[in-house]
C-alpha positions in Angstrom: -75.0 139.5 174.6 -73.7 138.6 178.0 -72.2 135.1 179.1 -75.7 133.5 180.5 -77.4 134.7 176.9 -74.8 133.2 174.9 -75.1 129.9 176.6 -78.8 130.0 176.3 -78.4 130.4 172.6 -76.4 127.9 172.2 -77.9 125.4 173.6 -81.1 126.1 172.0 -79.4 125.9 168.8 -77.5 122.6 169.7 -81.0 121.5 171.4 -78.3 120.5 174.6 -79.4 121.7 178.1 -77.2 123.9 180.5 -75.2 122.5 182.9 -74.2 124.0 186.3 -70.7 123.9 186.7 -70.1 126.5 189.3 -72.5 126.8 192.8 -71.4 130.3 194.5 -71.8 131.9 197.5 -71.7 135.0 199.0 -70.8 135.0 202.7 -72.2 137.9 204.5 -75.8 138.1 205.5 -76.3 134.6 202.8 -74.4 132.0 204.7 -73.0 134.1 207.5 -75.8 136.4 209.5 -72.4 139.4 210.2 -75.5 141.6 210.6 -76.8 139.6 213.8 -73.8 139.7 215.4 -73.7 142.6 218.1 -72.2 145.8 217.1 -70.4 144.5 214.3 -70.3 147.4 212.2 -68.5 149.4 215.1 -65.8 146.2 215.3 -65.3 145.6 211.3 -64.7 149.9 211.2 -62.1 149.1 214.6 -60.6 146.7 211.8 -61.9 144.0 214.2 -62.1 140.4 212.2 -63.9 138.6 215.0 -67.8 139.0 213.3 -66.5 137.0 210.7 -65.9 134.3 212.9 -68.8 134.7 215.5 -71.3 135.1 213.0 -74.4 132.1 213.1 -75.2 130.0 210.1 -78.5 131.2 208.2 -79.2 127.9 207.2 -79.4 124.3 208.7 -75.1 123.3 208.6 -75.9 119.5 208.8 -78.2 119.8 205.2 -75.9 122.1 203.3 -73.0 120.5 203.8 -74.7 117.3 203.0 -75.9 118.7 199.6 -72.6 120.6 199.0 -70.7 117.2 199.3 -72.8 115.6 197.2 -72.5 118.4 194.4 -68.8 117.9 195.1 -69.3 114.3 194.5 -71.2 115.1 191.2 -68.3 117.3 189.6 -69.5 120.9 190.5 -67.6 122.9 191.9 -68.4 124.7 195.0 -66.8 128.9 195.3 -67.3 131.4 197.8 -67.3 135.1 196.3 -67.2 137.2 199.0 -66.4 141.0 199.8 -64.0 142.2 201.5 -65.0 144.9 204.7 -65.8 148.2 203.0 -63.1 150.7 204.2 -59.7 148.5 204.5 -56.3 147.9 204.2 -54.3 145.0 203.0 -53.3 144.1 205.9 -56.9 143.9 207.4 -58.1 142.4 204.1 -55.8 139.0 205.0 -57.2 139.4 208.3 -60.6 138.7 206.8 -59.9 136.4 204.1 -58.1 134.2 207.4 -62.0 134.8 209.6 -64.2 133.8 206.9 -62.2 130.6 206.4 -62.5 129.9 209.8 -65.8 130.4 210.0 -66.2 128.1 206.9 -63.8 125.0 208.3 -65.9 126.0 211.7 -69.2 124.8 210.2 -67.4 122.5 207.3 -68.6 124.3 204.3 -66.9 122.4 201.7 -65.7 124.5 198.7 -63.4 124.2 196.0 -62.4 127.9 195.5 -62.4 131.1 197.9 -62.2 134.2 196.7 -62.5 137.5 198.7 -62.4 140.6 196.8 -62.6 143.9 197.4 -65.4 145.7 198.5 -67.7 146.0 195.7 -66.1 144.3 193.1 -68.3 142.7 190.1 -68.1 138.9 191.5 -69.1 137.5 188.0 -65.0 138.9 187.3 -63.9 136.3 190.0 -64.9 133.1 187.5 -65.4 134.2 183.7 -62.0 132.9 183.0 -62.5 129.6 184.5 -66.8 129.2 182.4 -66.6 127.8 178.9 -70.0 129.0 177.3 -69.3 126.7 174.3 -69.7 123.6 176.7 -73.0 125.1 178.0 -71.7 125.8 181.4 -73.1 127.9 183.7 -72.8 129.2 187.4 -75.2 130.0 190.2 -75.1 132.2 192.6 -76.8 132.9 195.9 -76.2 136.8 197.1 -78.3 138.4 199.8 -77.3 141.8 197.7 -80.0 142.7 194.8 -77.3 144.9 192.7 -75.2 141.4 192.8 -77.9 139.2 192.0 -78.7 141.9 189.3 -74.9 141.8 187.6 -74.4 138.4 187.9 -74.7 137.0 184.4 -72.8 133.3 184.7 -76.3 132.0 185.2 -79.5 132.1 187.6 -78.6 134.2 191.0 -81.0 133.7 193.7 -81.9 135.9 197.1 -81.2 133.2 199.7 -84.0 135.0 201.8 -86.6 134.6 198.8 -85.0 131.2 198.1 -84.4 127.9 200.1 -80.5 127.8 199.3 -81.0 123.8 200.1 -84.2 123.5 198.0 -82.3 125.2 195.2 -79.5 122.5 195.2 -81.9 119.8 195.9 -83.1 120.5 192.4 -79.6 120.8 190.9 -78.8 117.5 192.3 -82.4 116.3 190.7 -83.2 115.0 194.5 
């Protein structure tokens, strides 16, 4: 039984109703479009960190960070989960970690926790410890990548091109 079933049976048991404690994000191509920015596979393989940076907002800036201030507000807790570039080295990987947080302070994201990990890496890992199923919490995510979205098990994941990310939290909020 994975986390997100466990809570589910719990709370039907304890007739409670899950709570969101965690709103993630990916960055890449959910946030961030990387993959409009011109030739940025050819400047992330030159161990270029600058797409990170350059990258446009897929979203309206002014509305998220409203609603993400208000979850704030509320007591949930906003997390970017985020990838690291595919072929790397340490080095490059701080390089990275340093572009996305620009990128977020460029377009005030507010978040309570950043976490970029490597390349691949099962995202769910960068929370479990911090989610009490016992309390009925649970954690959403919004990935643009399907095998994410598949493996994430901390609650509901939803495709942010499928989804309206601020719609989404809208209904969190119960606006």
């Amino acid at each position: 039984m994975n986390y997100f079933e466990k809570v589910n049976a719990l709370c039907a048991l304890t007739d409670r109703t899950p709570t969101v404690k965690k709103i993630c994000f990916d960055m890449d191509g959910t946030l961030a479009d990387l993959y409009g920015v011109e030739n940025w596979l050819e400047m992330l393989r030159a161990s270029d960190p600058t797409p990170y940076i350059f990258a446009q907002p897929m979203f309206d800036p002014n509305e998220l960070v409203d609603l993400l201030n208000i979850a704030v507000e509320n007591g949930n807790e906003v997390e970017i989960i985020t990838w690291l570039s595919k072929d790397s080295t340490p080095e490059y990987d701080e390089m990275v970690r340093v572009a996305k947080k620009i990128w977020l302070e460029i377009f005030e994201i507010p978040y309570t926790a950043f976490h970029g990990v490597k390349y691949g890496a099962t995202k769910a890992d960068s929370i479990r410890k911090e989610m009490n199923w016992q309390e009925c919490e649970t954690a959403i995510l919004f990935d643009d990548n399907a095998k994410v979205r598949r493996g994430w098990h901390m609650g509901e994941a939803y495709d942010p091109v499928e989804s309206d990310i601020c719609e989404v939290l809208r209904e969190i909020l119960g606006m």
